[in-house]
MILO-437733 format. One record per residue: residue in one letter; x, y, z of N, C-alpha, C in turn. Coordinates in steps of 0.05 Angstrom, whole numbers, padded with zeros to 5 digits, always signed. Atoms other than C-alpha are relative to their C-alpha. Example, Ala and Ser with C-alpha at 12.3 -4.5 7.8 and 13.67 -1.06 7.14 Angstrom:
2
A+00018-00024+00000+00246-00090+00156+00018+00024+00000;S-00016-00024-00001+00273-00021+00143-00015+00022+00014;
This chain:
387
X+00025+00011-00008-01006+03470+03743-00022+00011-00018;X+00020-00019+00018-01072+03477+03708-00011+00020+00001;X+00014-00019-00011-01111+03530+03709-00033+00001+00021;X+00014+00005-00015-01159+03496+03751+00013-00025+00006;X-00011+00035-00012-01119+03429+03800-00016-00018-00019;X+00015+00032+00013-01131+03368+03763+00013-00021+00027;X-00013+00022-00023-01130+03320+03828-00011-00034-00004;X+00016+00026+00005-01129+03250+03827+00005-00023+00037;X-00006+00012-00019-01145+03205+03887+00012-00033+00006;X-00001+00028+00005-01109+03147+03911-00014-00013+00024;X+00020+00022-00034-01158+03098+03963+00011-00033+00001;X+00006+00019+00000-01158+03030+03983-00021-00013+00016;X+00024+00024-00020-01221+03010+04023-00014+00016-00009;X+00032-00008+00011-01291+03039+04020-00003+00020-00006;X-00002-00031+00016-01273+03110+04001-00023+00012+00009;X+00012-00019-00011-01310+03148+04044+00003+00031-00001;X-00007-00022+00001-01266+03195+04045+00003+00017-00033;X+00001-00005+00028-01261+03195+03970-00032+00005-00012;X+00033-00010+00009-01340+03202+03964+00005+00032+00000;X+00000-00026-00011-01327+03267+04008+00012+00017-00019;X-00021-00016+00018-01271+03298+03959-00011+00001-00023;X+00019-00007+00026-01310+03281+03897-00017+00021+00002;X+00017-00014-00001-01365+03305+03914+00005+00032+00011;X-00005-00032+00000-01346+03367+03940+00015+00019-00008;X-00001-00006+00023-01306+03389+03888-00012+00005-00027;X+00016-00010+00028-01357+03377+03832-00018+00026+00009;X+00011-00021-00006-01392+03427+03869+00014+00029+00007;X-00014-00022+00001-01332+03477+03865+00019+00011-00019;X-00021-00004+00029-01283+03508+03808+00019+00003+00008;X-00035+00006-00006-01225+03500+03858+00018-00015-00014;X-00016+00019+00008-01204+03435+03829-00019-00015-00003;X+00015+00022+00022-01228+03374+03783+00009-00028+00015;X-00011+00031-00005-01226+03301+03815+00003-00012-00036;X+00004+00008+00022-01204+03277+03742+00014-00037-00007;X-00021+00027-00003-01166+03196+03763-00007-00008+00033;X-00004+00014-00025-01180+03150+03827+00005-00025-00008;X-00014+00032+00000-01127+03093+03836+00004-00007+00020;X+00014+00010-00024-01140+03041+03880+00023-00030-00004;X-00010+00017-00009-01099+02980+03895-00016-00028+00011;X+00013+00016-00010-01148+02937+03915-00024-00008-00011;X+00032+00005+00016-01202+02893+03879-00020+00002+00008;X+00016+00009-00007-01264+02892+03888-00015+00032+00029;X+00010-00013-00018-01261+02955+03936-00015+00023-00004;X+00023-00018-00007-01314+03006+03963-00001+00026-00021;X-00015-00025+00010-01265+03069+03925-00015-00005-00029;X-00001-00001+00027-01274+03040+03861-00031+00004-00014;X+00025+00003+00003-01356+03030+03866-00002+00039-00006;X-00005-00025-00008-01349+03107+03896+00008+00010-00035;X-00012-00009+00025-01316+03127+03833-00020+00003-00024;X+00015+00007+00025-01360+03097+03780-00029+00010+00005;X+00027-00011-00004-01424+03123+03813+00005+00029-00005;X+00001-00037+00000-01395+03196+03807+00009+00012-00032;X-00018-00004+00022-01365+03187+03739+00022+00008-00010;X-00026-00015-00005-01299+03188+03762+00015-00018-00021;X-00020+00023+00008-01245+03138+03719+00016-00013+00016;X-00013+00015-00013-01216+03094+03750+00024-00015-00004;X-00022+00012+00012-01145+03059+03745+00011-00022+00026;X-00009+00020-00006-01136+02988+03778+00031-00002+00004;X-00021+00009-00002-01063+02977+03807+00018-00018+00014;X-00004+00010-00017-01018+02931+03827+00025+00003+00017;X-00025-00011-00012-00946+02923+03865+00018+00002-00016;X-00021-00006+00015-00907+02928+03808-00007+00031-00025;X+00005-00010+00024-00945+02977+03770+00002+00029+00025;X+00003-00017-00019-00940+03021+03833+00033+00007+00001;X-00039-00006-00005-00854+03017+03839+00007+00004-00033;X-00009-00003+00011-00850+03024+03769-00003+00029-00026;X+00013-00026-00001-00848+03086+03735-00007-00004-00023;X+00019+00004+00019-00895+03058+03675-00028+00009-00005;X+00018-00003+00001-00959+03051+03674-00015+00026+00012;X+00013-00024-00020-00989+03097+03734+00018+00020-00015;X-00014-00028+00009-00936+03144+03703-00023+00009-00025;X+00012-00007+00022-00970+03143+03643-00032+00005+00004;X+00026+00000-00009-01041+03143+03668-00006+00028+00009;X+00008-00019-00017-01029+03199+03709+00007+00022-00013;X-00008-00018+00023-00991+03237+03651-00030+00006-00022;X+00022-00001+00006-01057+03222+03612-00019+00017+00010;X+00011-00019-00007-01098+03251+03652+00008+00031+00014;X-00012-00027-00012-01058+03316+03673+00001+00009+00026;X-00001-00005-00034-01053+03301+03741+00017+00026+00019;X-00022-00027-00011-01027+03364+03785+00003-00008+00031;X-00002+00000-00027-01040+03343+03850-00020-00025+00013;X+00002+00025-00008-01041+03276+03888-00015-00003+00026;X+00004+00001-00028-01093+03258+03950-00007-00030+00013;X+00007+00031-00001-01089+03192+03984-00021+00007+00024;X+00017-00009-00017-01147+03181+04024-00009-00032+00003;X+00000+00024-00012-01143+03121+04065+00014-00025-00018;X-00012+00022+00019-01090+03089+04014+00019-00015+00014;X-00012+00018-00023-01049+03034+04055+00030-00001-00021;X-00026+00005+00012-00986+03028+03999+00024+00023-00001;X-00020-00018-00007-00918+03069+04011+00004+00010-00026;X-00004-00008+00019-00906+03116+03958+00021+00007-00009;X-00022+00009+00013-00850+03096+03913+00016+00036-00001;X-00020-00028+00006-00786+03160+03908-00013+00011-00027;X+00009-00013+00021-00807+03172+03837-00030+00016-00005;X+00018-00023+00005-00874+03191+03840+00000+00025+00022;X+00002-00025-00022-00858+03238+03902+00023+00012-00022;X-00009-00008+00010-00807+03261+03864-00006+00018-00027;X+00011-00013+00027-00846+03277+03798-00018+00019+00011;X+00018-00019-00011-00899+03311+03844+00012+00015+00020;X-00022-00015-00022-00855+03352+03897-00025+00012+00019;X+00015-00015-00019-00901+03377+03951-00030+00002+00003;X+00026+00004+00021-00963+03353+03906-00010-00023+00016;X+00016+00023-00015-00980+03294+03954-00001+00000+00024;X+00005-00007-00033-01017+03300+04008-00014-00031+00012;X+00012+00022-00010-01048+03248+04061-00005+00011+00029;X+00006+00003-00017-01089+03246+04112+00004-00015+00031;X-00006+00020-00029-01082+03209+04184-00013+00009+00015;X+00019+00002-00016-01123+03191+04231+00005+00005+00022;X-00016-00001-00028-01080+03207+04291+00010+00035+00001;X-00012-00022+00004-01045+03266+04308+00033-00008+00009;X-00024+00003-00001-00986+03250+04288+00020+00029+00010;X-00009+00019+00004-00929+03243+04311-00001-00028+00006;X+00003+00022-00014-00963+03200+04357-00015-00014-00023;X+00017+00024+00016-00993+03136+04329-00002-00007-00031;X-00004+00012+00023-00962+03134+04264+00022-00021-00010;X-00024+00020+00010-00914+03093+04223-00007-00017-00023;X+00003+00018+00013-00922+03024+04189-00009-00018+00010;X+00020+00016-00015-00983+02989+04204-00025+00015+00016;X+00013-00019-00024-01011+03041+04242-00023+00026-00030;X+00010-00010+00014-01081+03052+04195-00019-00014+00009;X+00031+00015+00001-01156+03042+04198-00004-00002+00035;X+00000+00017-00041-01173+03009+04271+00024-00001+00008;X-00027+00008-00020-01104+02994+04286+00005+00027+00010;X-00009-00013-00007-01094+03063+04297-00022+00014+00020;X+00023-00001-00020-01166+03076+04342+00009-00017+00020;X-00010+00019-00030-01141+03012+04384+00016+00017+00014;X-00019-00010-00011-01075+03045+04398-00003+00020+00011;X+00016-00030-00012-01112+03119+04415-00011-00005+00028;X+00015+00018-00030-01154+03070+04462+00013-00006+00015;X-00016+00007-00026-01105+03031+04500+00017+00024+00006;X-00016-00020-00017-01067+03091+04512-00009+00022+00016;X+00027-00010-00017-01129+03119+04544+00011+00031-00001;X-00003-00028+00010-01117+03190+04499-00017+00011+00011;X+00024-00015-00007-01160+03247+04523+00004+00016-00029;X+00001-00019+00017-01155+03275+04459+00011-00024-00029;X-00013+00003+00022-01147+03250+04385-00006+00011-00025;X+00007-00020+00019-01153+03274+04317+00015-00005-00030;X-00007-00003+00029-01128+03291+04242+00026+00010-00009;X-00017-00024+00002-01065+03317+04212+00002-00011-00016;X+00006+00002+00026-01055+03324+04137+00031+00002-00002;X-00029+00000+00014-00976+03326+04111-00006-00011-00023;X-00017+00002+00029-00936+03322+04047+00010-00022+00008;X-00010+00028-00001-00915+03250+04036+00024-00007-00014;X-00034+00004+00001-00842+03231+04039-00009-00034-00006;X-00002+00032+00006-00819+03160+04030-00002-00018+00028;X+00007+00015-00025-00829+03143+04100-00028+00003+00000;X+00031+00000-00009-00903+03124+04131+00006+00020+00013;X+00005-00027-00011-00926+03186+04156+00022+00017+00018;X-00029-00008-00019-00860+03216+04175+00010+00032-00018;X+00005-00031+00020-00886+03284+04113+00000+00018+00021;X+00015-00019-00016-00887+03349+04138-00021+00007+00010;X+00027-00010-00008-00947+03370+04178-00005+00024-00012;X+00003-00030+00015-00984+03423+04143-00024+00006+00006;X+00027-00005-00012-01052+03416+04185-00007-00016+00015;X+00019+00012-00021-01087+03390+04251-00016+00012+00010;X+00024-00007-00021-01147+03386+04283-00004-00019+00021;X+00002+00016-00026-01162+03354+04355-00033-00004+00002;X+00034+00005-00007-01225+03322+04380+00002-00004+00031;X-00001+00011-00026-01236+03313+04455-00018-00031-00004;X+00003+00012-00015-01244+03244+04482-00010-00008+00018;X+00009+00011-00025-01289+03206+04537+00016-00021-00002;X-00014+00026-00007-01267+03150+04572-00017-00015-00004;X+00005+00028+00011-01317+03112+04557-00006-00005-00034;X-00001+00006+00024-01311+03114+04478+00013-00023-00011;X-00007+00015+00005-01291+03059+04446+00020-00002-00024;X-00016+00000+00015-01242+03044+04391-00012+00010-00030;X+00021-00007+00025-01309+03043+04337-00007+00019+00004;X+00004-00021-00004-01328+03107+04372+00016+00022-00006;X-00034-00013+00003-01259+03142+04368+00000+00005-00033;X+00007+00001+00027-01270+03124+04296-00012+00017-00021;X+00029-00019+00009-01338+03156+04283+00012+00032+00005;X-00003-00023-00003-01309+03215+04313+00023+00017-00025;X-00021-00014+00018-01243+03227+04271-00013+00000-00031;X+00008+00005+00028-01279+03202+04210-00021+00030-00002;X+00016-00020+00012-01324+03259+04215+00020+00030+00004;X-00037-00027+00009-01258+03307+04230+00001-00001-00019;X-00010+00002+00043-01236+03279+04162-00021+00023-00014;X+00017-00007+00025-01298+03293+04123-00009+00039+00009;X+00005-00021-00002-01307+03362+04161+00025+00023-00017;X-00030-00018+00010-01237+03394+04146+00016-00009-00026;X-00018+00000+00021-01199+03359+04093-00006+00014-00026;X+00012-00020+00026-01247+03382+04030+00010+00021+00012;X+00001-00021-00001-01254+03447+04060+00026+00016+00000;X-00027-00014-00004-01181+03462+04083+00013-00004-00030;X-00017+00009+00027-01158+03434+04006-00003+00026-00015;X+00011-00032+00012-01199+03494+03977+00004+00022+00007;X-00016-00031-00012-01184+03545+04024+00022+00002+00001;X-00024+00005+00000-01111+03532+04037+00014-00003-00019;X-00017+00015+00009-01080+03481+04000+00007+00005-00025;X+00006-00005+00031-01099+03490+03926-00001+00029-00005;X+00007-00032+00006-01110+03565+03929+00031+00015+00000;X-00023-00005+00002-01037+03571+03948+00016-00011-00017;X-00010+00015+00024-01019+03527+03891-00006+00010-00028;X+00020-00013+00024-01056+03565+03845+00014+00036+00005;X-00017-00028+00004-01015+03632+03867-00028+00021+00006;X+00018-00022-00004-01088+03664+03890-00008+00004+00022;X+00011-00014-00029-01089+03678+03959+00001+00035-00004;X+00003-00031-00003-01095+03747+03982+00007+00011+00023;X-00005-00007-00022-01063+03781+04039-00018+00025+00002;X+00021-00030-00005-01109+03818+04080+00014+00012+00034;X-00018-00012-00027-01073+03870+04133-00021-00010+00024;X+00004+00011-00022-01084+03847+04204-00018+00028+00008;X+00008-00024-00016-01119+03922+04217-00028-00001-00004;X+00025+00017-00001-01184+03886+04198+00002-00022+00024;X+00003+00020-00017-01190+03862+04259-00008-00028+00004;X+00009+00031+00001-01206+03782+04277-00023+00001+00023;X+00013-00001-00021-01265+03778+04318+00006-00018+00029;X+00007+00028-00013-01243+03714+04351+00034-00002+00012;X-00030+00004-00001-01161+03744+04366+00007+00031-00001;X-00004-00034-00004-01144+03814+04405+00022+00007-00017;X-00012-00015-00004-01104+03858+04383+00014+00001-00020;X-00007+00005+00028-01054+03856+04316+00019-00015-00004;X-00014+00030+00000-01004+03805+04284+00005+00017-00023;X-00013-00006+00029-00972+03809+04213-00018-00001-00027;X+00012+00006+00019-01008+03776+04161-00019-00020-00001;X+00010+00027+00002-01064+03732+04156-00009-00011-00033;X+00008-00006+00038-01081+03692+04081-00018-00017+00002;X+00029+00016+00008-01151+03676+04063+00004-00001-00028;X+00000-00005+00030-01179+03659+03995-00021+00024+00001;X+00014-00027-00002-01211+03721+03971-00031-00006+00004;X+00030+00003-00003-01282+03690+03967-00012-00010+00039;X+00010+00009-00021-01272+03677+04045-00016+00021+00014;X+00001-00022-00007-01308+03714+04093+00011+00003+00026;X-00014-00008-00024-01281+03748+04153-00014-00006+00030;X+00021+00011-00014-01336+03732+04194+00000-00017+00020;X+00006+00034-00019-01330+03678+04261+00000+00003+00024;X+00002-00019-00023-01362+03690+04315+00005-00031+00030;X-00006+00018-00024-01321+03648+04375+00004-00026-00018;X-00005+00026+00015-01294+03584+04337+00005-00014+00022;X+00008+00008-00027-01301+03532+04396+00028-00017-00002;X-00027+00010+00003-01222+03503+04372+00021+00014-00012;X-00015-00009+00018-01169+03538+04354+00034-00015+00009;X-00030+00014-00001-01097+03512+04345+00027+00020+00003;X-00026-00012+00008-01032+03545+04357+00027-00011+00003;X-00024+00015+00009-00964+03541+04349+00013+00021+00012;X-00009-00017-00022-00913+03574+04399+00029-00006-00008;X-00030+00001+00002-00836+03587+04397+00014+00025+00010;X-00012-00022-00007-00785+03626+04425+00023-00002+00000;X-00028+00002-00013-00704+03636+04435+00005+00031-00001;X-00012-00027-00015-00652+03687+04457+00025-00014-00015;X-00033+00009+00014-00586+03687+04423+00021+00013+00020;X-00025+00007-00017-00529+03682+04472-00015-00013+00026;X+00012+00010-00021-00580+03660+04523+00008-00002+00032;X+00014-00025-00007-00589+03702+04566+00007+00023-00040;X-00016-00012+00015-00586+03753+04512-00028+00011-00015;X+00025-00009+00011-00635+03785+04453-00022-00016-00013;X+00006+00014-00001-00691+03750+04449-00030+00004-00024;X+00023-00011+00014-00759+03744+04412-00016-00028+00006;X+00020+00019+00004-00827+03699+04404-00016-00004-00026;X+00012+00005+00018-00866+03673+04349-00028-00015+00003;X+00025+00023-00017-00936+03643+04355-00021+00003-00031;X+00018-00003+00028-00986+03621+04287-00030-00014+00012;X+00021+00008-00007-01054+03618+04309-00020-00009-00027;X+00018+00006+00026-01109+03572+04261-00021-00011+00011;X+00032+00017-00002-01187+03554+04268-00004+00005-00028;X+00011+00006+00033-01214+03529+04200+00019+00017-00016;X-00019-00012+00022-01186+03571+04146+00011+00030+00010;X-00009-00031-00014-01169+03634+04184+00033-00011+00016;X-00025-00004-00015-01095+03641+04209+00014+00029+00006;X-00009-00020-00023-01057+03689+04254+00029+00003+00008;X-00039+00001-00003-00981+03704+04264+00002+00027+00014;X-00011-00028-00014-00953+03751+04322+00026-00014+00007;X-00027+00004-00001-00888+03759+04338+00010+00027+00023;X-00008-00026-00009-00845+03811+04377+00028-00011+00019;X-00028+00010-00006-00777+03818+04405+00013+00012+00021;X-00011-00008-00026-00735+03840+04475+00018-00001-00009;X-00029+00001-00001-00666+03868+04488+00017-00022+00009;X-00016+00013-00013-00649+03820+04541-00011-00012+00016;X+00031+00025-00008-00689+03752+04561+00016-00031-00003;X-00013+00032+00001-00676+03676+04561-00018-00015-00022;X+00015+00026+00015-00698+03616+04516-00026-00002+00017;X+00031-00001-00009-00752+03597+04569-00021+00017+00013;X+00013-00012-00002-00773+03657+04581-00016+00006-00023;X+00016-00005+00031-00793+03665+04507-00020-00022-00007;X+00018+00031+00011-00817+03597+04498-00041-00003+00018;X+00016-00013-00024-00860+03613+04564-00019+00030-00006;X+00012-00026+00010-00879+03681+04541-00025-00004-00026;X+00023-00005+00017-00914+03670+04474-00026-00028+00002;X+00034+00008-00019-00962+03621+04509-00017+00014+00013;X+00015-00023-00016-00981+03673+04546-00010+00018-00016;X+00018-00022+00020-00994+03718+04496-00015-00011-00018;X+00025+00020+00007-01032+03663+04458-00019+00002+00006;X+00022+00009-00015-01078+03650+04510-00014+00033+00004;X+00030-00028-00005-01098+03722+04530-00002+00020-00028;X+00003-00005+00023-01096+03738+04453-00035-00012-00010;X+00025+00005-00002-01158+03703+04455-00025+00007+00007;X+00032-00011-00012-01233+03732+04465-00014-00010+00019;X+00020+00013-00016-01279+03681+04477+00013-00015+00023;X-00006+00023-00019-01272+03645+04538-00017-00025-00003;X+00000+00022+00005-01277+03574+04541+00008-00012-00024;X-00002+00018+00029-01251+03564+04477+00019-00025+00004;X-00010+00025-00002-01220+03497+04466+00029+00010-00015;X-00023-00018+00013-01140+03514+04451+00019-00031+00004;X-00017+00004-00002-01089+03466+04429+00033+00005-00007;X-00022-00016-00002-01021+03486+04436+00026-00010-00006;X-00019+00014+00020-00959+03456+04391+00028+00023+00021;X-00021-00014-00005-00894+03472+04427+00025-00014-00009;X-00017+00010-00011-00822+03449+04421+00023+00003+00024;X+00001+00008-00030-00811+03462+04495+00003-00019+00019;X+00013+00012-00014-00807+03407+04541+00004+00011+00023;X-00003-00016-00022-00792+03459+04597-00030+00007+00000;X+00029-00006-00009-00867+03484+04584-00012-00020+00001;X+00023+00020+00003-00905+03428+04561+00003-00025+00020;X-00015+00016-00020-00871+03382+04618-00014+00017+00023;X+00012-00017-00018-00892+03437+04667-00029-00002+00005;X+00030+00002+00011-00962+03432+04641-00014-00020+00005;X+00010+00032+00004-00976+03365+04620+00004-00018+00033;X-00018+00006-00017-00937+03334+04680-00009+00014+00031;X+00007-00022-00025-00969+03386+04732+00016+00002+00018;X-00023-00010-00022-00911+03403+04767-00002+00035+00005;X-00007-00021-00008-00935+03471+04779-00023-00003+00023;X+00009+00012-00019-00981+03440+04817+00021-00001+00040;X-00027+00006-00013-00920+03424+04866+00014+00026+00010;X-00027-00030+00001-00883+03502+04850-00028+00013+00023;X+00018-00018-00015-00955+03532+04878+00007-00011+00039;X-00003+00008-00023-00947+03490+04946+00027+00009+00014;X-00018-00004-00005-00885+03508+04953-00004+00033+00001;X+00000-00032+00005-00903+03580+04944+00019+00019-00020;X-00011-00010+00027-00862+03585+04880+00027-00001+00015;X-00038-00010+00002-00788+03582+04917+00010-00016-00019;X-00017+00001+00017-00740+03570+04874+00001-00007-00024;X+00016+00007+00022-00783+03562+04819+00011+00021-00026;X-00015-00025+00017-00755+03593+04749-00030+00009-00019;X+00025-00016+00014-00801+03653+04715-00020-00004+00015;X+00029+00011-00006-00848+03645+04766-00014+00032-00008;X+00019-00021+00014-00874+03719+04737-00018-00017-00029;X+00009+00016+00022-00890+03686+04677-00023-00024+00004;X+00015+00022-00006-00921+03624+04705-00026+00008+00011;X+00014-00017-00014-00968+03662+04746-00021+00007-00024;X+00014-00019+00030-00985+03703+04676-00013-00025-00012;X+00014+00021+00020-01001+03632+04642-00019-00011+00014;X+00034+00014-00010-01051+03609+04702-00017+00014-00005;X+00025-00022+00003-01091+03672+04695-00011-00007-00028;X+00008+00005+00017-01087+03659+04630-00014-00018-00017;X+00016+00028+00011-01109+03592+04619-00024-00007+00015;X+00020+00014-00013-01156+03585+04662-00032+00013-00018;X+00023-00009+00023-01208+03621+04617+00001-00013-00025;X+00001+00022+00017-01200+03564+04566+00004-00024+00015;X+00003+00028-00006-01194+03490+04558+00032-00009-00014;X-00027+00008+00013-01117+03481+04537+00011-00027+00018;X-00012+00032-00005-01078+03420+04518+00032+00006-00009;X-00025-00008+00016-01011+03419+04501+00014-00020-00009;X-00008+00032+00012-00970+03372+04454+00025+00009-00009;X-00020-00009+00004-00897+03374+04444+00003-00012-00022;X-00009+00001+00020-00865+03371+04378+00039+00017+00004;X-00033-00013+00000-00785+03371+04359+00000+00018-00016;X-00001-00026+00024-00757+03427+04339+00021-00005-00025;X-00015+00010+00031-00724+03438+04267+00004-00024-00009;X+00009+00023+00007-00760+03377+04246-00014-00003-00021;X+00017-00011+00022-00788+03404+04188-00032+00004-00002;X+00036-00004+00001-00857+03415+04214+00003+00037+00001;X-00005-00013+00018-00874+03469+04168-00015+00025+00028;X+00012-00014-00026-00919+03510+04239+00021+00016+00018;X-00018-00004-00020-00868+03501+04287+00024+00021-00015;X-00026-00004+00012-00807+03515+04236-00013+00041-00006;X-00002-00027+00010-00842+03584+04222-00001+00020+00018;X-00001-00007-00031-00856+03597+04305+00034+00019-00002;X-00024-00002-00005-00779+03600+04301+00005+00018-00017;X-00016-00018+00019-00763+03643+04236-00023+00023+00016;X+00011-00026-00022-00816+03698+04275+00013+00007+00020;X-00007-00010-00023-00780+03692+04337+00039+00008-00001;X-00031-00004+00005-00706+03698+04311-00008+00032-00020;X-00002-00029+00004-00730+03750+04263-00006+00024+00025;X+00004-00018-00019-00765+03794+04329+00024+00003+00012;X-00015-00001-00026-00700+03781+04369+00024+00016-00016;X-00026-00009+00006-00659+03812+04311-00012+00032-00018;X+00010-00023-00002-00706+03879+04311+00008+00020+00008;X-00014-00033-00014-00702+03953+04325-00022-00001+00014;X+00019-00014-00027-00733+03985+04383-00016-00031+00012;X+00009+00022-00016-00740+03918+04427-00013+00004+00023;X+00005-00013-00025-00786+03916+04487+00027-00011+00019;X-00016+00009-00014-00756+03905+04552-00013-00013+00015;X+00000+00014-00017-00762+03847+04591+00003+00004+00032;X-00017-00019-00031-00770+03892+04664+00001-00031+00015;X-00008+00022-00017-00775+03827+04708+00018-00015-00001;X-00026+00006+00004-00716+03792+04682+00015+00024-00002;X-00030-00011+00002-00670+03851+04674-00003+00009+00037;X-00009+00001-00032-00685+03867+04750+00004-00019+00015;X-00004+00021-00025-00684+03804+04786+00030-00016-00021;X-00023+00021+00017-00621+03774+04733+00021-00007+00020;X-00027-00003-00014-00569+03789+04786-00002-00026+00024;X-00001+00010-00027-00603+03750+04845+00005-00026-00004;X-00009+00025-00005-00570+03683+04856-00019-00023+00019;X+00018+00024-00012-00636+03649+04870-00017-00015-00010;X+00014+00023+00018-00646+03599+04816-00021+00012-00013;X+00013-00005+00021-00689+03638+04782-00009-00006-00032;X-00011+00002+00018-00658+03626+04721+00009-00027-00011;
């Protein structure tokens, strides 16, 4: 790569989002917009372009499957790293192939919901609408040869009224986009492409996240600084190997460019007690109250519980035969001093969050000096569905 990203964008409609990226790049020495190719005559991207004194490269469907022209265009200009930004055409094996991990894309959804083929622009605000979301939002992946089916490698959520509309829904994500994508490209994306992050020990405390974790990586010009971030995102996981058996959790907490990783591991515990557990320590890992928290599991024992309000149901019942109700108990106290959502995701699905939830909680479970799990190892014996 160069010694400063040479990125080039690809758009097809009015490049809004491609104004945003220009421009806030020429105002940084992260990376150079130096190529925007566009598919489409006559559109908004290409005006965008020429007002910023970007170059531009006209293409069509054959110059897009073939590995000619755009090859050569993009060889020309020294392209290192690819961002489509609201580009509607599937991106042929070869150029993912020549760029490996180098093309990124935006979406307007939070995928996995509401993506695919077809599913862009309005069509994908309608679909948010009729399914009368309380929540939608952004997530950025690496682009495979399927429609948005890349690794996730970033979301952000927006809350939802009911009475917003499809153009409203719009207005909102569109300004998600233009808030986070520049910014996260520079802090994140490119900085780790460039080999210059900086690990800074967790014993610099986080103002906005008790207590300590492993590693968090800023760029060095970030500052540490944030007082109460009003969204933060995490990412939760847990197992036990023989199940029942030694167990551990994993959990990667992110608002804006700040991220967070704890972990830790027990002698002798279950899958959903772990899975169960580092929600809990999520939530009261947190300072401010009211913060807005969404919560990435692949669970559907919690997020089913949750979503689903069936504890609703366990409380009336006065918790009989309810399993972990210690635990459960621990996660009302604990949620109730936020605003949590929760969204399930498969596991070992290559979402790059979740997939690392799991290498934390398999490494904790295969640790020295484990805590102990006292509420499961005393009640394990009793034959009353606990478990």
């Amino acid at each position: 790569m160069s010694a400063i990203p040479r990125i080039a964008i690809f758009a097809s409609g009015g490049g809004s989002n491609a104004r945003q990226l220009i421009r806030h790049f020429a105002g940084t020495v992260s990376a150079e917009v130096v190529l925007l190719v566009c598919n489409k005559p006559g559109a908004g991207a290409l005006e965008v372009a020429a007002a910023n004194g970007i170059p531009s490269l006209l293409i069509n469907r054959a110059d897009l499957e073939a590995d000619g022209l755009l090859a050569s265009e993009l060889g020309k200009a020294r392209v290192d790293v690819i961002l489509l930004a609201g580009y509607l055409w599937k991106i042929p094996g070869w150029l993912i192939a020549r760029y490996p991990d180098r093309i990124l894309n935006i979406h307007p959804a939070l995928l996995p919901s509401f993506g695919g083929k077809g599913m862009y622009g309005h069509h994908v605000h309608e679909a948010v609408h009729a399914a009368r979301e309380s929540y939608s939002g952004i997530t950025i992946h690496l682009v495979n040869e399927h429609y948005d089916e890349g690794r996730i490698i970033f979301q952000a959520s927006i809350a939802l009224d009911h009475t917003d509309t499809p153009a409203r829904i719009e207005e909102k994500v569109r300004a998600l986009e233009q808030l986070h994508y520049p910014g996260w490209l520079s802090n994140s994306f490119l900085p780790r492409h460039e080999s210059s992050l900086t690990a800074i020990p967790l014993s610099r405390e986080d103002p906005w996240i008790k207590g300590t974790g492993h590693t968090r990586y800023l760029p060095t010009s970030q500052s540490d600084d944030m007082n109460g971030p009003t969204h933060v995102t995490v990412y939760t996981d847990g197992s036990a190997r023989g199940n029942p058996g030694p167990g551990g959790y994993g959990i990667v907490f992110m608002a804006g460019a700040h991220y967070k990783e704890k972990s830790a591991g027990f002698r002798l515990t279950t899958n959903n007690r772990m899975e169960l557990w580092s929600v809990c320590v999520a939530l009261e890992s947190l300072k401010y109250p009211g913060t807005e928290v969404t919560i990435y599991s692949d669970s559907q024992y919690v997020v089913h519980a949750v979503e689903k309000d069936w504890i609703s149901g366990w409380i009336r019942r006065g918790w009989k035969n309810v399993k972990n109700p210690d635990l459960w108990k621990r996660y009302l106290t604990a949620a109730e001093r936020h605003r949590v959502r929760f969204i399930w995701v498969r596991g070992h699905n290559g979402h790059v969050h979740n997939e690392r939830c799991d290498h934390l909680a398999v490494e904790a479970a295969t640790g020295v000096d484990l805590q102990v799990d006292a509420w499961y190892e005393a009640n394990r014996s009793q034959e009353n569905g606990f478990f």
